[in-house]
C-alpha positions in Angstrom: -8.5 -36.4 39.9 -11.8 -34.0 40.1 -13.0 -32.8 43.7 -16.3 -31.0 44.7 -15.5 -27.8 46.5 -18.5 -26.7 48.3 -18.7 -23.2 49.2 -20.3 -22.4 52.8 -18.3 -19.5 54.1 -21.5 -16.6 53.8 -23.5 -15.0 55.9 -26.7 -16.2 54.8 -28.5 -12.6 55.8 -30.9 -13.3 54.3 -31.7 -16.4 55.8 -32.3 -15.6 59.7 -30.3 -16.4 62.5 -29.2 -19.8 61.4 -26.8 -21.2 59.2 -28.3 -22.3 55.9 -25.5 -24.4 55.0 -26.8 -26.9 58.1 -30.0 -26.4 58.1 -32.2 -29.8 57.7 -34.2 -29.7 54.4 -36.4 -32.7 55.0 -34.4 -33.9 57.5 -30.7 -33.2 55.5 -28.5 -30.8 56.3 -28.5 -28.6 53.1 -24.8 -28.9 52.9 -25.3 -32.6 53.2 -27.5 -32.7 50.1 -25.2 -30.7 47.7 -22.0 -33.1 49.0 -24.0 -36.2 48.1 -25.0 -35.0 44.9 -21.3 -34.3 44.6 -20.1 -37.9 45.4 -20.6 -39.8 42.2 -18.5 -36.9 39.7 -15.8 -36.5 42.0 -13.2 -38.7 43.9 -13.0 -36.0 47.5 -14.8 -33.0 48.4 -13.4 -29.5 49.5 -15.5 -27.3 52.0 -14.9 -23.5 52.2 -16.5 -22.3 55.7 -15.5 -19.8 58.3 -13.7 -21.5 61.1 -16.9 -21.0 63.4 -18.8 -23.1 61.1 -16.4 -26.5 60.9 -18.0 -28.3 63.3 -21.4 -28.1 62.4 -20.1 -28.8 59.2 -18.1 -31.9 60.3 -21.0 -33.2 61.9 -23.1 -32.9 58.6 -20.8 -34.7 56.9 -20.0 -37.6 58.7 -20.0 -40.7 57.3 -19.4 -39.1 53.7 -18.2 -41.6 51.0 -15.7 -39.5 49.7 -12.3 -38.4 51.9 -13.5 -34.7 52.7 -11.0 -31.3 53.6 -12.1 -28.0 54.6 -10.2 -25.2 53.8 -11.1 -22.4 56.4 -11.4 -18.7 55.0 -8.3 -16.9 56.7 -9.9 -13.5 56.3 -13.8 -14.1 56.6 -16.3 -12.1 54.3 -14.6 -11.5 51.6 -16.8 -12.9 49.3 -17.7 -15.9 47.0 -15.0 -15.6 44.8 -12.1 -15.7 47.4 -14.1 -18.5 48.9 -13.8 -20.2 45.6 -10.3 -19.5 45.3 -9.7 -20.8 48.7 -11.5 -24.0 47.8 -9.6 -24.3 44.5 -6.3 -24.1 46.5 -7.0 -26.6 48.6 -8.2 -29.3 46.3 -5.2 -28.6 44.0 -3.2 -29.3 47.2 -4.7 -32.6 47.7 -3.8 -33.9 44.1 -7.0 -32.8 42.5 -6.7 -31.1 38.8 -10.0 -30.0 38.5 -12.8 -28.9 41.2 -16.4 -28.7 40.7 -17.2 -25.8 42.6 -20.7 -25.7 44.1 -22.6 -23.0 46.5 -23.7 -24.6 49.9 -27.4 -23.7 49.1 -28.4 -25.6 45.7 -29.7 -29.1 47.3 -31.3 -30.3 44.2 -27.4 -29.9 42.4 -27.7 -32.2 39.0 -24.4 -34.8 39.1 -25.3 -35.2 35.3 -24.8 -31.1 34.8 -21.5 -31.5 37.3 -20.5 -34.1 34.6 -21.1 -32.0 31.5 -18.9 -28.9 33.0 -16.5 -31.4 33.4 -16.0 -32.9 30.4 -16.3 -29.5 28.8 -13.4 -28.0 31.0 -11.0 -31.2 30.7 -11.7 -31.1 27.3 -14.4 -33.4 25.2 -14.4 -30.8 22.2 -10.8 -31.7 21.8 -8.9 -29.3 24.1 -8.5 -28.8 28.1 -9.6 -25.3 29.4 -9.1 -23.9 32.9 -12.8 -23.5 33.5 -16.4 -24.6 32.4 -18.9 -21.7 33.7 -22.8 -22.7 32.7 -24.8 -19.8 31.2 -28.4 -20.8 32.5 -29.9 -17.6 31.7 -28.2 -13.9 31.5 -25.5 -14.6 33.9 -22.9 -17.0 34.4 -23.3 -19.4 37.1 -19.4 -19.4 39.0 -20.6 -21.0 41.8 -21.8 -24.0 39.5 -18.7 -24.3 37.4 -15.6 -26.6 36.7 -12.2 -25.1 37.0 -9.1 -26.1 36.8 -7.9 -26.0 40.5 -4.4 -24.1 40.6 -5.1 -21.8 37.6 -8.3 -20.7 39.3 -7.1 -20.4 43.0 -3.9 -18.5 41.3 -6.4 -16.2 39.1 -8.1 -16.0 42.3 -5.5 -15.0 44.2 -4.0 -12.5 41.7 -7.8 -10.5 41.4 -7.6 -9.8 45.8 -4.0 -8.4 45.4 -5.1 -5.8 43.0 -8.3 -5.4 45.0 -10.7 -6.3 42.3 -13.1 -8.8 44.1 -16.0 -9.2 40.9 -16.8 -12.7 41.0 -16.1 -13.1 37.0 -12.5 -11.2 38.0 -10.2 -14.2 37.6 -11.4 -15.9 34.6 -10.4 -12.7 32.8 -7.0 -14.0 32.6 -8.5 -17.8 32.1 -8.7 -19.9 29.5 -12.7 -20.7 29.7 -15.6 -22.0 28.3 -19.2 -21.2 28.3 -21.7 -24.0 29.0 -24.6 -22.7 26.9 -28.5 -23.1 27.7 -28.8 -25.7 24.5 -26.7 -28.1 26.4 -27.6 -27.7 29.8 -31.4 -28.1 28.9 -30.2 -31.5 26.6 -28.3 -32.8 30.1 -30.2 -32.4 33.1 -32.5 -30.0 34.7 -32.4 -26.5 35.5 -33.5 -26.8 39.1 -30.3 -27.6 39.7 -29.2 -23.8 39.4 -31.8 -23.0 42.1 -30.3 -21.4 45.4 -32.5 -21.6 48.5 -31.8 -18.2 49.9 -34.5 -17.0 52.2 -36.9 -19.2 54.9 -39.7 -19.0 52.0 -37.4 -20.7 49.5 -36.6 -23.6 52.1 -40.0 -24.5 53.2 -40.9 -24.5 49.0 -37.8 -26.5 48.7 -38.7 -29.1 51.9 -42.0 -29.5 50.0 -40.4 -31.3 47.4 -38.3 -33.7 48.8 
């Protein structure tokens, strides 16, 4: 089975005073937009928030398609890649072997790029792998990536006990694969890498919905 595991748990700082992850882009909540975008490539969806954001969250979501489960962060803050480990855990908990893991901020998420780093993680050049990271441009996009969900959330867990919180930290011990620009670009379109981080980027995003 493949989840989406959105990721939600941050600050947003730069952002404002309000939570990005539920604030209406054209009249969505952001969060919303990424989980629908989710819904086709996956069977149930994973959300990774602090506790204080679940309800808000809940409300977002209701009526989603898919059967949805949060996974709260036990120790806020600690960062996108415990989130994702977090997330990871909980989708492999709920049957899941793979979980397309997905920042709370990228509303215009591609499903045909969630499918790609799918089939390259499960395997379509002839072999499984534990994860499918894309390589838009010079870095690796984790928080757009296929993984398979209890080697990542154990790689995950394994990088906070020795205290080593870089986000690429865990596929160190992973069997991975590299989504390359050539086949992104041949699949779907890079806007779905963008992440809407300040007030300026969500009123250009609103624009062009």
């Amino acid at each position: 089975m493949r989840a989406g595991a959105i990721i939600a748990g941050g600050r947003s700082t730069r952002f404002g005073d309000r939570d990005k992850a539920v604030a209406e882009l054209a009249g969505t909540p952001m969060v919303r937009r990424v989980a629908d975008s989710l819904a086709t490539a996956t069977e149930r969806l994973v959300v990774n928030c602090r506790p204080d954001q679940r309800e808000a969250i809940e409300r977002a979501l209701d009526g989603y398609g898919n059967p949805v489960r949060f996974a709260e962060d036990p120790e806020p803050d600690r960062g996108p890649m415990a989130g994702i480990g977090i997330a990871c855990r909980a989708a492999a908990d709920a049957g899941a072997n793979y979980a397309f893991v997905a920042a709370c901020d990228m509303p215009f998420l591609d499903p045909a790029l969630v499918d790609l780093c799918f089939d390259r993680a499960t395997g379509d050049d002839g072999e499984p792998h534990d994860a499918a990271v894309p390589r838009p441009d010079e870095w690796y996009a984790t928080t757009h990536a296929a993984y398979r969900a209890s080697a990542m959330a154990d790689a995950c867990d394994r990088a906070l006990a020795r205290g080593d919180r870089k986000i690429l930290a865990p596929l160190e011990e992973l069997d991975w694969v590299v989504v390359q620009r050539e086949e992104l670009a041949a699949a779907g379109s890079f806007d779905s890498f963008e992440s809407i981080d300040t007030r300026e980027a969500f009123d250009a995003a609103a624009a062009r919905f």
